[in-house]
C-alpha positions, 0 to 999 in steps of 0.5 A: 609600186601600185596602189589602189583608190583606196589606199591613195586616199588614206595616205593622203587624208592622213598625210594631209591630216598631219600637213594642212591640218587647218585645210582638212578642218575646213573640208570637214566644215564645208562637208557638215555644211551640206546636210544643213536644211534650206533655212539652215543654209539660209541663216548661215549665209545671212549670219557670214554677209553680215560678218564679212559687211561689218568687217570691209567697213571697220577694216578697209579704208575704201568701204568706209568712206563709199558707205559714208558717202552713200549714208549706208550703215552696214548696222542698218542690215538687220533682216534679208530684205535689208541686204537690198539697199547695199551698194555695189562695187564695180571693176571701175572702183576696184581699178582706181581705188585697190591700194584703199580696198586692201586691210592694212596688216592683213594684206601683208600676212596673207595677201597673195596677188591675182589679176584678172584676165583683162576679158572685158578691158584692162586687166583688174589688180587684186588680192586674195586670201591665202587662209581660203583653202582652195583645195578643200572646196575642189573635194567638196563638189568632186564628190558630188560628182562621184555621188558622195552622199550629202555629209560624208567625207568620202564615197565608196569610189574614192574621191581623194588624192586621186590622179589628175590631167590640167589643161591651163596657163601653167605658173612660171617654170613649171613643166607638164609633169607637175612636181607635187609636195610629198604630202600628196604622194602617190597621187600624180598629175601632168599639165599641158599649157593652153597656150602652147598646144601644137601637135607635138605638145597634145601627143605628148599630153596624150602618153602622159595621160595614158601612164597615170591614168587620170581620174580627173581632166580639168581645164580652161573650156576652150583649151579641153575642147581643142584637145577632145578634138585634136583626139577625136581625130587621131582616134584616141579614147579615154578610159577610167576617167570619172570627170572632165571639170570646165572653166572660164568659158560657158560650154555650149551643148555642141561642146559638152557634147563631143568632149563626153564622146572623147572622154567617156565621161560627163563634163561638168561646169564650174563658175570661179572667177579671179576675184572670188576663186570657186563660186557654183559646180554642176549638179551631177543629177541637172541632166539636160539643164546643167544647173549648178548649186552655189556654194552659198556658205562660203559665197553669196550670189545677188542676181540684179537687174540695170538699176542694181535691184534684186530680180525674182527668181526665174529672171536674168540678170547680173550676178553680183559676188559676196566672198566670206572668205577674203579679209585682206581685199574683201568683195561686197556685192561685187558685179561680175559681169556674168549673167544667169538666174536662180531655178526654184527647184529641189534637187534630187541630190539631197543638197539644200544649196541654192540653184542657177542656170548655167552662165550666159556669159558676161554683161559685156559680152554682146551684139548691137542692133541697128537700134543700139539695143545689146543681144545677150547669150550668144554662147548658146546659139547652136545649143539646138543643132549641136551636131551643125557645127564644130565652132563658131564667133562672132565678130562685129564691125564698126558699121555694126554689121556681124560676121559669123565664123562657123567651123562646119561638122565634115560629117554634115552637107555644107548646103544643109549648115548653111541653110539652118544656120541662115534659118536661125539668124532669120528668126533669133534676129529678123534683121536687127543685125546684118550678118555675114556667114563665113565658114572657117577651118578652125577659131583659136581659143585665147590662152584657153578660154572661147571669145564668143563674141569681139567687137573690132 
């Protein structure tokens, strides 16, 4: 039976409605929560700090005795300057000390088991909460990319209960053809695992995606962008798609680029981590700079410098995780790793959340120099020449010499790649490092998600 976006989103506003009546009563919080003014927002996010600071040291046994150790008083956080002098947590602490961050009687209700991907040394043990709906953050910021106005569940589109098209790790014993629950019914969506993607299993993804005609395509970035490829040689073309929402790795211009061709659509960044789930998404009306709104009334962002103070807005730094939402192994300034920094601007999307610069990718992902110094933000390195190169790597040797892995544009004179790229290492680098450049066929992604940099 057919059906049009309109009336797939009626059954399902309705059927969730009566289903996950608590899922659909946060959505309606998240959405009044955007036409809050700046100082509004401002005040929400320092009044749920506060709370979730409060509730970690009455309630974990971890931040109890860190605070007391550190002779910090969570009642001493009275106005926003005060928020400086909290301590942060690091993945040091969370590997030796998780049983101690759990909430006794909360962890065992709504505790729900998810471990990092072991991208920067050994993977991390963690809970989240299961009373964090998900979902409704996901309507949220896709309707910004529909152009849903500020306050409003819907738009004129439909943005809800729409077909959808996954490239990930898909969960055990599931299959491309995901099984959804009646309650999202007539809604569709197929999967193809990123880490099984021969031919066989992409032209497979390929007929499904052409049965349900997807609204959506999400995936890992390094896994969407082997599929764009993969279809741009075999010359198949999407349509009806409104948006292709990329994750885990920062995408580059050159692959923003050739995933736009492929897909008829624009590609947005999305930040989400294990730990804190969704953090920011790209505003659809960024253009060139792919800024994205944090979502600051369910996650707070401290960007800090080496001493773990805050930076000024416009300045770089390490990117530190507040999570409101999580109260059964709560996240206090919790250090990412990621690195960004804010934008003062007022957007012309009518949002009062907060602005960042796209990620640059994470405090542990660098080059050392000859004089032990760290380069940083090496995934942006063809960010001018996007139409050079197909993919790149770099790879660092013991002896601290680089080799660049180029996968060159056929479209493009080998001579002409060479030159620029040699050009560029020159100036970014002015022999800091020695480099070699090695042209390559392809780079495999990880599991879906771009290595940038390894460290032999």
């Amino acid at each position: 039976m057919f059906y049009t976006k309109r009336e797939k989103e009626r059954i399902f506003i309705d059927r969730t409605k009566r289903t996950y009546p608590e899922i659909w009563r946060y959505y309606e919080d998240l959405i009044h929560n955007e036409s809050l003014s700046a100082d509004e927002l401002r005040a929400l996010n320092f009044k749920r700090r506060c709370e979730i600071l409060h509730f970690a040291y009455r309630n974990s046994p971890f931040y109890k005795k860190f605070y007391d150790q550190n002779h910090f008083n969570p009642a001493d956080v009275k106005t926003e300057s005060d928020w400086d002098v909290v301590p942060v947590i690091t993945k040091q602490m969370i590997r030796e000390h998780s049983e101690d961050l759990k909430v006794p009687g909360e962890i065992d209700k709504y505790g729900r088991s998810n471990n990092t991907g072991g991208s920067t040394g050994i993977p991390l043990k963690l809970f989240n909460d299961k009373r964090d709906a998900v979902p409704s953050v996901y309507w949220r910021y896709r309707g910004w990319w529909m152009h849903r106005k500020p306050g409003e569940l819907s738009s004129p589109k439909s943005i809800l209960g729409q077909n959808e098209a996954k490239i990930y790790r898909p969960l055990p014993n599931t299959k491309n053809a995901i099984t959804l629950p009646n309650t999202y019914k007539p809604m569709e969506m197929v999967q193809l695992d990123a880490q099984k993607m021969d031919e066989g299993k992409m032209l497979d993804f390929v007929n499904q995606m052409k049965r349900i005609k997807p609204v959506y395509l999400q995936g890992y970035a390094g896994a969407v962008y082997e599929f764009a490829n993969f279809c741009k040689v075999k010359r198949v073309s999407f349509t009806g798609l409104t948006g292709v929402e990329v994750v885990s790795t920062p995408t580059n211009l050159l692959m923003r680029k050739t995933m736009e061709e492929v897909f008829n659509c624009k590609v947005f960044d999305t930040y989400a981590s294990n730990e804190s789930l969704l953090i920011a998404a790209e505003c659809p009306y960024s253009t060139d700079e792919h800024y994205l709104h944090v979502f600051s009334d369910i996650k707070h962002i401290d960007i800090l410098d080496e001493n773990n103070k805050m930076v000024p807005v416009g300045t770089e730094g390490v990117v530190a995780i507040t999570c409101f939402n999580n109260r059964v192994f709560p996240f206090v300034k919790y250090l990412l790793g990621d690195r960004t920094h804010y934008i003062e601007t007022k957007c012309d999307c009518g949002l009062s959340f907060p602005v960042i610069a796209r990620i640059q990718g994470r405090e542990s992902s660098y080059l050392i120099t000859k004089d032990n110094s760290k380069v940083l933000g090496c995934s942006a390195f063809f960010d001018d020449y996007p139409d050079l190169v197909m993919a790149f790597q770099f790879v660092q040797h013991r002896d601290l010499s680089v080799t660049l892995k180029v996968v060159p544009n056929k479209n493009v004179e080998e001579k002409e790649i060479v030159n620029k790229i040699l050009i560029r290492l020159q100036n970014m680098y002015s022999g800091r490092i020695d480099f070699n450049l090695k042209l390559v066929n392809s780079i495999p992604h990880d599991g879906g998600k771009i290595r940038y940099i390894i460290h032999e």
